[in-house]
LUMFIMI-750081 format. One record per residue: residue number from 1; x, y, z of N, C-alpha, C in turn. Coordinates in pm, whole numbers. Example, Ala and Ser with C-alpha at 12.3 -4.5 7.8 and 13.67 -1.06 7.14 Angstrom:
BEGIN
[site 1 [1319 -569 780] [1230 -450 780] [1320 -330 780]]
[site 2 [1285 -225 708] [1367 -106 714] [1290 3 787]]
END
This chain:
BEGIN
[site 1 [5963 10069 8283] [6074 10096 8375] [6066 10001 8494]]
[site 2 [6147 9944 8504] [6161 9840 8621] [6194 9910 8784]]
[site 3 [6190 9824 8883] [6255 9909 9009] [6350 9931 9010]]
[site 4 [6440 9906 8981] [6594 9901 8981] [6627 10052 8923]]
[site 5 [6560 10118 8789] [6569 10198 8725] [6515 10268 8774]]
[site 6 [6406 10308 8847] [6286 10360 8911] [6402 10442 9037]]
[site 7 [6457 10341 9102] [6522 10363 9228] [6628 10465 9167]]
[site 8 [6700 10391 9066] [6811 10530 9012] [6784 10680 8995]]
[site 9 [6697 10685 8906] [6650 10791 8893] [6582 10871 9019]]
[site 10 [6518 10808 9091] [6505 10883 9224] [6603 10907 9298]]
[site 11 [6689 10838 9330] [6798 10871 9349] [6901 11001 9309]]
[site 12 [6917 10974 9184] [6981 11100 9133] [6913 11237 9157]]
[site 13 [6778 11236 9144] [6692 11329 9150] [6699 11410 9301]]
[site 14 [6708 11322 9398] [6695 11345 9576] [6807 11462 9536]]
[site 15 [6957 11401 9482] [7090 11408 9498] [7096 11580 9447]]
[site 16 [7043 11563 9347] [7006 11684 9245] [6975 11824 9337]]
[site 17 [6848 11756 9407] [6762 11882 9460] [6685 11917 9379]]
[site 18 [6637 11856 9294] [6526 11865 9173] [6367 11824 9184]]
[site 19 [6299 11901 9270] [6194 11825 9344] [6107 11870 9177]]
[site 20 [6127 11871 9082] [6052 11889 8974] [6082 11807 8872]]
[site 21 [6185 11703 8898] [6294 11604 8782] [6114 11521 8724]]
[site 22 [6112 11560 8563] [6030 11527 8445] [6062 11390 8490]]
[site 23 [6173 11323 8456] [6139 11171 8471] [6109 11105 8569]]
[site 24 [6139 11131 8688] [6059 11072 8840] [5944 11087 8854]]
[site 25 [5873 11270 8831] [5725 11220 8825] [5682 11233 8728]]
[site 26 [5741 11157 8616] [5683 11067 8525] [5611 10937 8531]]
[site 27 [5731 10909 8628] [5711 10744 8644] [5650 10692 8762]]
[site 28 [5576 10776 8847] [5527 10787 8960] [5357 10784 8946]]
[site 29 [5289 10739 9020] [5127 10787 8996] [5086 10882 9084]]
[site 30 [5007 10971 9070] [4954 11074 9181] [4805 10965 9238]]
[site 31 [4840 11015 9383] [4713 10939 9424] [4631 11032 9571]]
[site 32 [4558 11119 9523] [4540 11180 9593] [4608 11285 9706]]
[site 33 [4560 11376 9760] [4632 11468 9840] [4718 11584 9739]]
[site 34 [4826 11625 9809] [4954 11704 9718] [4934 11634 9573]]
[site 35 [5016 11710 9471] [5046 11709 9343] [5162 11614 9391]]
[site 36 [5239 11567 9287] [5320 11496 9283] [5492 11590 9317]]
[site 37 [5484 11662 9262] [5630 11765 9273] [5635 11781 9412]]
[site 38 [5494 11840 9515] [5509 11857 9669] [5557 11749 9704]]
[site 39 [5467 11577 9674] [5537 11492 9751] [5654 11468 9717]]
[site 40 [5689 11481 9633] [5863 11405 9612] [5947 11504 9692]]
[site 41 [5905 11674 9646] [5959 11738 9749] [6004 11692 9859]]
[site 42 [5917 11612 9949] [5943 11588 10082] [6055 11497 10103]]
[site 43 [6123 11416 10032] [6203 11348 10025] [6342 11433 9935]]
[site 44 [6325 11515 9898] [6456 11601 9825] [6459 11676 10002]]
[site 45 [6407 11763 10020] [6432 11831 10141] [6434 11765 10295]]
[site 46 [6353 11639 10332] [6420 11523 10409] [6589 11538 10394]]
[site 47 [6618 11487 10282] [6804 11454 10288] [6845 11567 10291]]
[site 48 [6801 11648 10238] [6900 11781 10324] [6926 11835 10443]]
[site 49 [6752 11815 10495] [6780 11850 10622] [6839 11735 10716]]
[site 50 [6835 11616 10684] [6918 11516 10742] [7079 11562 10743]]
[site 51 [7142 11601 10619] [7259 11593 10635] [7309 11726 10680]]
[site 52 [7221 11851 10716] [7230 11942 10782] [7306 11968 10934]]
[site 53 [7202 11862 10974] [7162 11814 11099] [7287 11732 11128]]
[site 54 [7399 11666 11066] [7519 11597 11100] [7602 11728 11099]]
[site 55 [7593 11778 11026] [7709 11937 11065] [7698 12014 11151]]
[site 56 [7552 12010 11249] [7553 12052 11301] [7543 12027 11436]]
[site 57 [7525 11884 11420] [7605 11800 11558] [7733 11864 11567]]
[site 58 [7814 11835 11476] [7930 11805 11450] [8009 11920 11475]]
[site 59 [7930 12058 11451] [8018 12190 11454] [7946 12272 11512]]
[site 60 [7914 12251 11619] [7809 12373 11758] [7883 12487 11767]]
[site 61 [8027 12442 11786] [8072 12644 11817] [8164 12673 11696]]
[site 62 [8142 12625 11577] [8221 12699 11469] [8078 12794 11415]]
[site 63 [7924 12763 11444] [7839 12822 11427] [7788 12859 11487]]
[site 64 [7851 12904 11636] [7845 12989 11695] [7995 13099 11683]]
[site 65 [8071 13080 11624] [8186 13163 11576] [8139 13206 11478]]
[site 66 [8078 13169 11375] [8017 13274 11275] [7876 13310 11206]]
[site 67 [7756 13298 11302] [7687 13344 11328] [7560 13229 11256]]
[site 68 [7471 13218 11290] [7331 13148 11210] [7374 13142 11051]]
[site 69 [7353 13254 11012] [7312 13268 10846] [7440 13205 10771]]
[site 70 [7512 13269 10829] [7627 13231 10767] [7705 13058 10749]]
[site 71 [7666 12968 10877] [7691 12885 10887] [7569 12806 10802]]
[site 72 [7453 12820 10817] [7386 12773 10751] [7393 12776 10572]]
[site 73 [7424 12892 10534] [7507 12902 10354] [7602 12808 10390]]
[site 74 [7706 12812 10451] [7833 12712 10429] [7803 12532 10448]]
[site 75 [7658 12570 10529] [7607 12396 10537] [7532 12356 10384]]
[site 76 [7469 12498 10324] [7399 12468 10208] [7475 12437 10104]]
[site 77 [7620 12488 10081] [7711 12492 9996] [7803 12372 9991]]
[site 78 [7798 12312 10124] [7888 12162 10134] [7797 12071 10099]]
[site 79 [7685 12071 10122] [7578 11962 10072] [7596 11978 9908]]
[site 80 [7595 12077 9874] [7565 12063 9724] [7690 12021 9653]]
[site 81 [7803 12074 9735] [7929 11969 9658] [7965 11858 9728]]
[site 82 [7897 11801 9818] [7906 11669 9869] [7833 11566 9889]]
[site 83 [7746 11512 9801] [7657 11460 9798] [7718 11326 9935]]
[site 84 [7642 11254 10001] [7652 11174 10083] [7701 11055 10007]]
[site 85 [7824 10980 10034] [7868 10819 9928] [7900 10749 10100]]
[site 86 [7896 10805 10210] [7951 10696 10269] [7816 10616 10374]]
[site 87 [7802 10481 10377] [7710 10401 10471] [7677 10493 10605]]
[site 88 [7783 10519 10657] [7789 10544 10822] [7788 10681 10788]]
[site 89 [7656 10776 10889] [7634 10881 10856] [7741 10954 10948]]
[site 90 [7785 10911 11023] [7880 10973 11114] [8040 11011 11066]]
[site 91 [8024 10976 10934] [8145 11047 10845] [8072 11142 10729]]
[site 92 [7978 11196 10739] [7947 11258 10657] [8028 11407 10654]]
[site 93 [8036 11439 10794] [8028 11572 10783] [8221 11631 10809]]
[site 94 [8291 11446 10810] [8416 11498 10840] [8520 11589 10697]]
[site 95 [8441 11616 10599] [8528 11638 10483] [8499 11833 10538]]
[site 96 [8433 11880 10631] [8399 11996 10634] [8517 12072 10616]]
[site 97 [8602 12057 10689] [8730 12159 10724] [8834 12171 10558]]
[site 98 [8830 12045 10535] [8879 12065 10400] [8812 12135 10304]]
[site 99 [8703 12099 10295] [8627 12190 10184] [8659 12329 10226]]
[site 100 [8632 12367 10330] [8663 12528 10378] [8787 12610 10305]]
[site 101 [8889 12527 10360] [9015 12498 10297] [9058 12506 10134]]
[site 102 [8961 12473 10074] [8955 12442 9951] [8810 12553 9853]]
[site 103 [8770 12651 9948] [8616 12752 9894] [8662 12858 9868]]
[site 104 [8663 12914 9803] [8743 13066 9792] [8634 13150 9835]]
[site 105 [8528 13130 9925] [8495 13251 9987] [8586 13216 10162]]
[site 106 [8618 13058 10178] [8644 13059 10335] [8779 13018 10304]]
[site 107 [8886 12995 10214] [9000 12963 10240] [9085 13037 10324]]
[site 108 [9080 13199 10285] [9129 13291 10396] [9069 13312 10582]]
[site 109 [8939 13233 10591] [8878 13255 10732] [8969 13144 10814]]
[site 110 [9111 13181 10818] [9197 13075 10915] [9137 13083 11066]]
[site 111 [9028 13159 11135] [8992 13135 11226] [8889 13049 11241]]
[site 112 [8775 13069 11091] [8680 12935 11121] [8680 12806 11055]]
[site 113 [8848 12823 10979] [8893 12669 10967] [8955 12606 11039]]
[site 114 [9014 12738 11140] [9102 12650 11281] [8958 12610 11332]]
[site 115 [8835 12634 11376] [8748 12605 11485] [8690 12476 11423]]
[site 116 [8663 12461 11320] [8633 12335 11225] [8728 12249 11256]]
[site 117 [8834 12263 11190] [8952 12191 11205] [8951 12082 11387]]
[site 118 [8954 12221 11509] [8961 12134 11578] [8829 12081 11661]]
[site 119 [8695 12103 11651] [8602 12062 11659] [8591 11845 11569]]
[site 120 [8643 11928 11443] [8644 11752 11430] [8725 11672 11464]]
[site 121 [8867 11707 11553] [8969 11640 11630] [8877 11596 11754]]
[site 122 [8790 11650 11783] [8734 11634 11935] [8667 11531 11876]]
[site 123 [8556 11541 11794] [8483 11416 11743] [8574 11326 11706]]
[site 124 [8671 11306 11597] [8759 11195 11596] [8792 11112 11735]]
[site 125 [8871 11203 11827] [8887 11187 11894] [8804 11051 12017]]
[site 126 [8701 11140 12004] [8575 11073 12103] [8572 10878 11992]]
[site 127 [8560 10926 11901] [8494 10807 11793] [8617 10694 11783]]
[site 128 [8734 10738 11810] [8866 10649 11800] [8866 10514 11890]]
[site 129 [8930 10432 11815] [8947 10286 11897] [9063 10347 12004]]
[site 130 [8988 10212 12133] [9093 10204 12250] [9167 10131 12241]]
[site 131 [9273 10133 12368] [9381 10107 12351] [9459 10121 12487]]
[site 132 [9489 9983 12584] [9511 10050 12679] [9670 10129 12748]]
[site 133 [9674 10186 12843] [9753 10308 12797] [9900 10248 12944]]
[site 134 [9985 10306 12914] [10092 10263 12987] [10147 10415 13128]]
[site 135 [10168 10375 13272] [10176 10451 13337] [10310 10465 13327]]
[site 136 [10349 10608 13417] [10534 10597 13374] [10594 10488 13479]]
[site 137 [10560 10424 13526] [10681 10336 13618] [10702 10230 13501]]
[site 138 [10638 10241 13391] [10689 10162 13296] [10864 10195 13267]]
[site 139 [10890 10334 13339] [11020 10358 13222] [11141 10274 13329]]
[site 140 [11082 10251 13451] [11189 10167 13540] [11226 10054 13446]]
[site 141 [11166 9968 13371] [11197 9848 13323] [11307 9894 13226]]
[site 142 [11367 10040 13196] [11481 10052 13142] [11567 10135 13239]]
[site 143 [11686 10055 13154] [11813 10130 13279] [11827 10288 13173]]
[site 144 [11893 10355 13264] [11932 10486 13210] [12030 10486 13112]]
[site 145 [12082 10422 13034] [12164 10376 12943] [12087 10338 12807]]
[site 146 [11985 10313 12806] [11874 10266 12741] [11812 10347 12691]]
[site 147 [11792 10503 12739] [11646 10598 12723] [11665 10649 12651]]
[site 148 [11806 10686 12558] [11821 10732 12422] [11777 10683 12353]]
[site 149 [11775 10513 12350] [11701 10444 12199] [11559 10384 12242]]
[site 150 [11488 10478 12325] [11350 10483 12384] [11271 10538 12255]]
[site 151 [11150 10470 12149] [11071 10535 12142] [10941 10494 12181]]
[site 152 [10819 10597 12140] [10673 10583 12203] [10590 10520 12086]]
[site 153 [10524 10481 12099] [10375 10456 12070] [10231 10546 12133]]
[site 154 [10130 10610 12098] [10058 10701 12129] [9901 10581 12124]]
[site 155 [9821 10665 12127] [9692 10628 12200] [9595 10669 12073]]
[site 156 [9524 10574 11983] [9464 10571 11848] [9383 10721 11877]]
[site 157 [9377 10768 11955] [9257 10898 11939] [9351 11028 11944]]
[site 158 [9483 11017 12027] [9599 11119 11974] [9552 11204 11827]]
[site 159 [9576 11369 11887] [9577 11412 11759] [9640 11509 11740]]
[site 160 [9729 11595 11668] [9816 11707 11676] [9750 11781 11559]]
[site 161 [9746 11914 11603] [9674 12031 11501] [9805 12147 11529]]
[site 162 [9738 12215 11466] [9792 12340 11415] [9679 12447 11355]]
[site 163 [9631 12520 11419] [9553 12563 11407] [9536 12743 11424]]
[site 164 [9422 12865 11399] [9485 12986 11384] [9483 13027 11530]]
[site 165 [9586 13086 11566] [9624 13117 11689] [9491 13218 11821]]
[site 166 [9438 13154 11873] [9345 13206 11916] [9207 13108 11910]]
[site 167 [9246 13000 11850] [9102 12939 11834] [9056 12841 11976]]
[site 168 [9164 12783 12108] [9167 12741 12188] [9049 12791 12307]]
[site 169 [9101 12970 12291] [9060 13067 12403] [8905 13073 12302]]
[site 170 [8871 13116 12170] [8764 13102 12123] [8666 13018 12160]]
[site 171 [8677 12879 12140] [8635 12801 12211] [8573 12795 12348]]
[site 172 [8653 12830 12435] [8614 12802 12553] [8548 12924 12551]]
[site 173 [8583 13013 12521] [8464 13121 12518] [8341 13095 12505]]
[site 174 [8297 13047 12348] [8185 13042 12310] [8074 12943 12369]]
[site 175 [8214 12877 12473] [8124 12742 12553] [8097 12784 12703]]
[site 176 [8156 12867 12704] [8153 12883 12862] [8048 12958 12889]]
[site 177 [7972 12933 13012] [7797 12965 13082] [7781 13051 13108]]
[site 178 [7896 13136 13134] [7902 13260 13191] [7896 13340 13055]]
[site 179 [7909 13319 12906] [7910 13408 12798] [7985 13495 12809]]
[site 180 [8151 13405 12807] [8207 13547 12771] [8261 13615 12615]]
[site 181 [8335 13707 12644] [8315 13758 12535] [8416 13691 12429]]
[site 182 [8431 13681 12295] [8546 13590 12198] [8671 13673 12181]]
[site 183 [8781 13654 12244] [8929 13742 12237] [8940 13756 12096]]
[site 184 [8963 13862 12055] [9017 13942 11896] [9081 13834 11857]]
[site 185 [9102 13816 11732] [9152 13705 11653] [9321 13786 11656]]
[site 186 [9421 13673 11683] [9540 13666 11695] [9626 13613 11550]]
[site 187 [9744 13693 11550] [9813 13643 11435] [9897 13494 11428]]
[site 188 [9927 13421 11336] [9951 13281 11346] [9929 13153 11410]]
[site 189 [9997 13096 11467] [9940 12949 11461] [9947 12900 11575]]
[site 190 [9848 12794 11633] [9884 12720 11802] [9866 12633 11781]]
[site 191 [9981 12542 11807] [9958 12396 11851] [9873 12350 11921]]
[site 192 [9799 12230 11901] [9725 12169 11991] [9720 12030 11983]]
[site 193 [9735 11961 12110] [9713 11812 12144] [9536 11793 12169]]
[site 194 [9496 11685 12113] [9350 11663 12127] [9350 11507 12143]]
[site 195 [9290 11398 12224] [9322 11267 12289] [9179 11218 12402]]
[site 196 [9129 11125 12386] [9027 11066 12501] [9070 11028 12624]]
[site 197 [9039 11080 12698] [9058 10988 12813] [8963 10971 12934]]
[site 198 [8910 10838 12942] [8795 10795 13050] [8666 10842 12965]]
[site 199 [8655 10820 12841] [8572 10848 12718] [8505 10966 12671]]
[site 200 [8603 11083 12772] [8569 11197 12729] [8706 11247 12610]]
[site 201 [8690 11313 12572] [8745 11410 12451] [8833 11525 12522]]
[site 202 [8949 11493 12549] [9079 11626 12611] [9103 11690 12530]]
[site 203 [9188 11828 12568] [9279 11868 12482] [9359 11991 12512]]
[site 204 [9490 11976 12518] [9556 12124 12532] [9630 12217 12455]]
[site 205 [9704 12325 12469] [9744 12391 12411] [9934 12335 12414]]
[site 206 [9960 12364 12311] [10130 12314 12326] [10212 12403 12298]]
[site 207 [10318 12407 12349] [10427 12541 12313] [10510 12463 12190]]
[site 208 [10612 12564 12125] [10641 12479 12016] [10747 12368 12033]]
[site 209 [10797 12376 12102] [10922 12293 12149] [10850 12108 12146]]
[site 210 [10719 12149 12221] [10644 12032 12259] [10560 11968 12163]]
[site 211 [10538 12044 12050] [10478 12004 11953] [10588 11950 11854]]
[site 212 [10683 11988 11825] [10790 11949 11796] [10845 11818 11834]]
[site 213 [10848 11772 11953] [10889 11649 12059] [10836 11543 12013]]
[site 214 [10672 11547 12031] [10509 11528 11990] [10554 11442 11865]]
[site 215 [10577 11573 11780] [10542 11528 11622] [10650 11398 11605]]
[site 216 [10745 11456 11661] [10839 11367 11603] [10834 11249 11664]]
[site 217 [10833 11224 11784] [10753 11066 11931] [10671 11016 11812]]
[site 218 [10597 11034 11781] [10450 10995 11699] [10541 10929 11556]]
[site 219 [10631 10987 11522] [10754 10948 11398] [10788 10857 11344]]
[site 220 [10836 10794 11556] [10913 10699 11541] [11048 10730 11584]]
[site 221 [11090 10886 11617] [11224 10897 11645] [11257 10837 11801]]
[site 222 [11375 10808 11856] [11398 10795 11929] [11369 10878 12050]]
[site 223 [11398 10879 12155] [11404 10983 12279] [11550 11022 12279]]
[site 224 [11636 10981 12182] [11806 11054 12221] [11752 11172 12079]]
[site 225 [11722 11120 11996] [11679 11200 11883] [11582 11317 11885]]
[site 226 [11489 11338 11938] [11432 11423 12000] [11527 11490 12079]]
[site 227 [11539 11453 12194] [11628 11552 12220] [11734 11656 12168]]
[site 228 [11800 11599 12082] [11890 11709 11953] [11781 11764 11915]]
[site 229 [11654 11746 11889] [11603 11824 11792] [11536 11969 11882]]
[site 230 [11500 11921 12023] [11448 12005 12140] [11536 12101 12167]]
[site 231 [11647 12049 12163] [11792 12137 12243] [11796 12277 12121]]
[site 232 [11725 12279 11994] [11734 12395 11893] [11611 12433 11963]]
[site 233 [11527 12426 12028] [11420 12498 12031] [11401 12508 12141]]
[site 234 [11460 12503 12245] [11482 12549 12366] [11596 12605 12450]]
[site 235 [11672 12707 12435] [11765 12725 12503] [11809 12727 12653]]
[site 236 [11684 12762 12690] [11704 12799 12823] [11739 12686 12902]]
[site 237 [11681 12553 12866] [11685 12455 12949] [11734 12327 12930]]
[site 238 [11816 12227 12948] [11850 12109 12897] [11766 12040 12817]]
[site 239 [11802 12013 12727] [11688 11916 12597] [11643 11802 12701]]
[site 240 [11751 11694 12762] [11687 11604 12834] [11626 11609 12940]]
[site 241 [11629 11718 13021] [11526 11770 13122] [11394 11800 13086]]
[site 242 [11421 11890 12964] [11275 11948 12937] [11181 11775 12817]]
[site 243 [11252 11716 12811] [11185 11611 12754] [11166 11526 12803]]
[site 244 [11206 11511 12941] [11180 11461 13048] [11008 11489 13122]]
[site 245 [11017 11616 13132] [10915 11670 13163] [10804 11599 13092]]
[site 246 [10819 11688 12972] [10708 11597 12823] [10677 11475 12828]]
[site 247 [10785 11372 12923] [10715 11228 12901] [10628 11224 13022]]
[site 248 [10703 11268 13125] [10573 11320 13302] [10447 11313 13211]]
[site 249 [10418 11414 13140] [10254 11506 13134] [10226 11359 13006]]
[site 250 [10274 11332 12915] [10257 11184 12818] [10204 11102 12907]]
[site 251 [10240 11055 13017] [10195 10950 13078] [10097 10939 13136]]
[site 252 [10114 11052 13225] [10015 11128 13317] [9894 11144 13225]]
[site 253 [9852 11182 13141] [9719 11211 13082] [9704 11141 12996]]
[site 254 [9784 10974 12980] [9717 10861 12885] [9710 10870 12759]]
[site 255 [9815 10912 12702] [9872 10923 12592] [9980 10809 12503]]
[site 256 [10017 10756 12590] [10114 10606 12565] [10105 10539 12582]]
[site 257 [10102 10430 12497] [10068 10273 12495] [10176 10214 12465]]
[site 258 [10298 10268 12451] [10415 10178 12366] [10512 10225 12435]]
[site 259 [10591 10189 12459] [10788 10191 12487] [10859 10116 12466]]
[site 260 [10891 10112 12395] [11026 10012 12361] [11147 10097 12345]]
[site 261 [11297 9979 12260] [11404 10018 12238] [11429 10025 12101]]
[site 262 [11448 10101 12014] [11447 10143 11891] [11539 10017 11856]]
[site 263 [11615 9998 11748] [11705 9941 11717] [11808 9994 11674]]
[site 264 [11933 9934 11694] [12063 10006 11717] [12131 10025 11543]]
END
């Protein structure tokens, strides 16, 4: 058996979790100390606990939303259907929320796939290329005749979720020093904006009108176009006022890099 072959098979074996695989310590010599099965051991349970250890960078208060044991099965259970294929270990652990998504013991836990979900917006977030960002006296360089066929460009770490309603206030719960307590899980869904700025990791809560605005800015639609679409989801208040507003808080918290004039 050559190295090349040598390496495969250890390989597969790590991947396995087979600290007993017949053909690796086959092909291995014992040389004092441990038996051969302990040492290889150490290298099957090395990569696990390595890739443990990225989920759990990665997800501090979704395992603190559902307790030690439990998070730790769901770390044991993604390792075993995800063996590691990518170079950069810092994508290892982003397939988490989907798999959740996709487990039939956690597809129904919409609260600890919202906390997953937006835990890895924050990391995206943080990890995203810059880009520098435009203040609003940019919008002087158009006349008011113009701001209908206004659209935006956003900021590469921009991120829009949808997530189970209650997971915002969860959060800050489970983070906050004072330990308070986690508000009862709420029925349906909350928008949320998640975005860097000054290389920390933001993020707020959005009403729907604004997530709506959001989604569609991010599109490509215009700012006259948005507006028709705002004016259904807001009655109370002028579509172009209240989207007015929305570009204030856009600017203001470094969210836009782009303005131009759509084409006619």
């Amino acid at each position: 058996m050559n190295l090349k072959e040598l390496q495969s098979l250890f390989q597969a074996a790590v991947l396995a979790g087979d600290e007993e695989d017949a053909a690796v310590l086959g092909a291995v010599s014992a040389q004092g100390g441990a038996d051969k099965p302990t040492k290889f051991g150490v290298y099957v349970s090395a990569y696990r606990i390595r890739l443990a250890e990225y989920l759990d960078e990665d997800y501090p208060t979704l395992r603190a939303l559902v307790g030690d044991d439990v998070f730790e099965a769901l770390v044991e259970e993604y390792i075993a259907a995800n063996p590691s294929r990518d170079r950069n270990a810092r994508w290892y652990a982003s397939r988490l929320p989907e798999f959740m998504r996709q487990h039939e013991e956690w597809r129904f836990d919409l609260p600890a796939i919202g906390m997953a979900m937006f835990e890895r917006a924050l990391t995206d977030a943080f990890d995203a290329a810059d880009a520098p960002v435009l203040s609003i006296e940019t919008l002087a360089d158009f006349s008011p005749e113009d701001w209908p066929r206004l659209s935006f460009s956003f900021h590469p770490s921009f991120r829009l979720l949808e997530v189970a309603a209650g997971t915002l206030d969860a959060y800050i719960a489970l983070n906050s020093d004072e330990g308070e307590e986690i508000p009862p899980p709420e029925e349906g869904l909350e928008a949320v904006a998640v975005w860097r700025s000054n290389h920390d990791p933001l993020y707020r809560g959005l009403e729907a009108d604004e997530f709506l605005a959001l989604n569609e800015a991010r599109a490509g639609q215009s700012f006259g176009e948005i507006c028709q679409m705002v004016a259904f989801q807001n009655e109370e208040q002028p579509a172009a006022e209240r989207l007015a507003q929305f570009l204030v808080s856009w600017f203001s918290e470094g969210l836009v890099t782009g303005a131009e004039l759509a084409v006619a």
